[in-house]
C-alpha positions as CSV (number, residue, x, y, z in Angstrom):
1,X,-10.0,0.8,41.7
2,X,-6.2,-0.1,41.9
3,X,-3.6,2.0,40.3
4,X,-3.1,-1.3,37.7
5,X,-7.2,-0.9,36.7
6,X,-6.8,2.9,36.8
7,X,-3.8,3.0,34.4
8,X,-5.0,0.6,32.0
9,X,-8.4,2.2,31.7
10,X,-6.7,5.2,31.8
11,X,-5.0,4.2,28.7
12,X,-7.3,2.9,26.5
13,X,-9.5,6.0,26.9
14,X,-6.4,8.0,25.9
15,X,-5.8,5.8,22.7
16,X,-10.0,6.0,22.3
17,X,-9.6,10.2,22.5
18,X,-6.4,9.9,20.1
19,X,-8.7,8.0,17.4
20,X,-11.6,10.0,17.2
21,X,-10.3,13.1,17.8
22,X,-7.3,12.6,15.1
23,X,-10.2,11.2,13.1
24,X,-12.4,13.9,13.2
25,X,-9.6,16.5,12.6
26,X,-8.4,14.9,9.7
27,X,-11.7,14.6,7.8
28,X,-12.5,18.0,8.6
29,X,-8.9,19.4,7.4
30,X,-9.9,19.7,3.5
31,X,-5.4,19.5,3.6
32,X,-4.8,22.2,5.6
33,X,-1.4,21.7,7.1
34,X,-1.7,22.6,10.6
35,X,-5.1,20.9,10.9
36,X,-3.5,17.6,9.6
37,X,-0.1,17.7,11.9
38,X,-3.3,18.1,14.8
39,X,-4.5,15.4,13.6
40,X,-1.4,13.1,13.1
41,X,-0.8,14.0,16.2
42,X,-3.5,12.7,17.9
43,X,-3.4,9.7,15.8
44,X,0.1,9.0,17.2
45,X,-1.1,9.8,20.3
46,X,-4.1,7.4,20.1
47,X,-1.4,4.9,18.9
48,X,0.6,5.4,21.7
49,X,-2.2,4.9,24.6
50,X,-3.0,1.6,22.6
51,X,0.3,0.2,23.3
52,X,0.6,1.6,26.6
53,X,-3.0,-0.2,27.1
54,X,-1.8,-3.6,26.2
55,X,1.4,-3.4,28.2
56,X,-0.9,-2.2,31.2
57,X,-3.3,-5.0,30.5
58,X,-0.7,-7.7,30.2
59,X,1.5,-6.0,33.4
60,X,-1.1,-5.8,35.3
61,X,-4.4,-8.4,34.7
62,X,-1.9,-11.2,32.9
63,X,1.3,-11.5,34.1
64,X,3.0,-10.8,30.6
65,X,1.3,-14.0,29.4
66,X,0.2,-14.7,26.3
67,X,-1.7,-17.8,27.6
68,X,-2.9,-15.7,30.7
69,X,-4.5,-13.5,28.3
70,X,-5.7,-15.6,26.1
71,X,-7.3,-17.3,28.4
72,X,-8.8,-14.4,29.9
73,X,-9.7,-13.4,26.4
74,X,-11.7,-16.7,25.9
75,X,-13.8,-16.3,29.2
76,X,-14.5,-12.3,28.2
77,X,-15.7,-13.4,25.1
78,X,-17.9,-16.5,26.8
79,X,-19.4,-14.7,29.2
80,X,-20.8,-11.7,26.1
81,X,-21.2,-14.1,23.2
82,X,-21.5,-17.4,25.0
83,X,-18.3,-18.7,22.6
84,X,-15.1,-19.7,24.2
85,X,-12.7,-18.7,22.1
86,X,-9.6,-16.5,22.9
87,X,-8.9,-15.5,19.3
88,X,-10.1,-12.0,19.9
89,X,-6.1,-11.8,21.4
90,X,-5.0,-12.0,17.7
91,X,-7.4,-8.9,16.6
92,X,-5.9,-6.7,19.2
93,X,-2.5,-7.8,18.0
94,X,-4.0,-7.1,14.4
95,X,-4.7,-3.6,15.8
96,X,-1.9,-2.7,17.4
97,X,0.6,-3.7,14.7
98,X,-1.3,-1.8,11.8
99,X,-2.2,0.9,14.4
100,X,1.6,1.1,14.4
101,X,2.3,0.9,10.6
102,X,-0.5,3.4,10.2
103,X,1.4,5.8,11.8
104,X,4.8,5.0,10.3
105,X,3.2,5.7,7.4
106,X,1.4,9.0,8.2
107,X,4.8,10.6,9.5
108,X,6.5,9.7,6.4
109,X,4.5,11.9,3.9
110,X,1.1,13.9,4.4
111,X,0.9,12.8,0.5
112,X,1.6,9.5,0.8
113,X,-0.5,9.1,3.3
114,X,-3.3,10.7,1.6
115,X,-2.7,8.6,-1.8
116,X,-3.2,5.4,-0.2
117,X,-5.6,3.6,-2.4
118,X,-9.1,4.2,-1.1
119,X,-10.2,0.4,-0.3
120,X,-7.5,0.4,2.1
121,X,-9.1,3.3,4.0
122,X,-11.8,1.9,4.0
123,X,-11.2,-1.3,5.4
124,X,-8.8,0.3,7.8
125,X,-11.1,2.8,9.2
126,X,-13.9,-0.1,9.2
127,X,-11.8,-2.2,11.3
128,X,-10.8,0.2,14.0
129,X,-14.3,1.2,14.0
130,X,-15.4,-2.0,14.7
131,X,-12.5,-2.3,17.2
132,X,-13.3,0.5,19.0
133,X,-17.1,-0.3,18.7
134,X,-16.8,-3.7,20.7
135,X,-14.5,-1.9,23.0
136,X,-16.8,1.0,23.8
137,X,-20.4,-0.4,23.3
138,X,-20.2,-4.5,23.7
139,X,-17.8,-5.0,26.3
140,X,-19.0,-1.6,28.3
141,X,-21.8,-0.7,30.4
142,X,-23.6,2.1,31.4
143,X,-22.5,5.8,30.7
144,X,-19.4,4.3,28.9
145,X,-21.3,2.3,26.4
146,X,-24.0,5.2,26.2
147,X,-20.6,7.6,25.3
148,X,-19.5,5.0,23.5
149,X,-22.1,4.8,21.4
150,X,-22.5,8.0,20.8
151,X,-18.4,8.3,19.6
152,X,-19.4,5.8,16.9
153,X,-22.4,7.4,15.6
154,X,-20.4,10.6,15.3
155,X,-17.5,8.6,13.8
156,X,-19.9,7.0,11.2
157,X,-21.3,10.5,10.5
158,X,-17.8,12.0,9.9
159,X,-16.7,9.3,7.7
160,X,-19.9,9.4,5.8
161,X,-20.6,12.8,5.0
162,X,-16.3,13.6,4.3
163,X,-16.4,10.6,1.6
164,X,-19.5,11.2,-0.3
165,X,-18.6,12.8,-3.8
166,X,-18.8,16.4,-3.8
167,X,-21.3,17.8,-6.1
168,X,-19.2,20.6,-8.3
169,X,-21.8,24.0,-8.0
């Protein structure tokens, strides 16, 4: 492995860790303050290796072309799903630019961030899942995908059993 591949699969395991470990923390914090900062730190963190991913991945595998990596987005995608289409490109982009707003809006306000209108949580959370899911399961192999699978269940766990209501005793 070259120091290109190392760096950007370096990365993206770095922004992987910042999501579920910012994830975790957060569900767990029941708005304790130091747990959340943990966890909105990790979340920026996770953010961070994300764009430090895709600048890897386009410095390194596509020359800082958008065509480049569409392209190479298209033939990924062919090879798994037997589809060529590139459009996967535009998720990631999708991902990285509310990744980004995510965490804009986190360090703004704890309690704004914690207001934000449950659908949108949802929906969020379901998407980077599924992000992250493709990333760690689909387009792995081996141990990854078996770890990867196994971050996922956990995820969906943590998700699950923090949003059910509460019964009052």
């Amino acid at each position: 492995m070259n120091r290109g591949e190392l760096l950007t699969s370096v990365t993206v395991w770095v922004a992987i860790a910042g999501y579920t470990l910012g994830t975790f923390v957060f569900a767990w914090s029941r708005k304790r303050d130091r747990w959340d900062a943990w966890a909105r730190l990790a979340w920026t963190l996770g953010c961070i290796g994300m764009l430090a991913h895709t600048a890897c991945a386009f410095q390194f595998y596509h020359g800082w072309s958008h065509a480049a990596a569409y392209q190479d987005t298209a033939r990924q995608t062919a090879e798994m799903f037997g589809l060529d289409w590139g459009g996967g490109l535009y998720i990631n982009y999708a991902l990285l630019g509310g990744w980004v707003v995510d965490v804009l809006w986190w360090w703004r306000g704890l309690d704004a961030y914690r207001r934000r209108p449950r659908r949108l949580v949802l929906c969020w959370n379901g998407f980077l899942l599924f992000i992250f899911f493709n990333a760690m399961v689909v387009f792995e192999s081996g141990v990854l995908r078996r770890l990867g699978l196994c971050l996922c269940r956990a995820l969906c766990v943590v998700w699950w059993y923090t949003k059910k209501p509460r019964m009052n005793k």
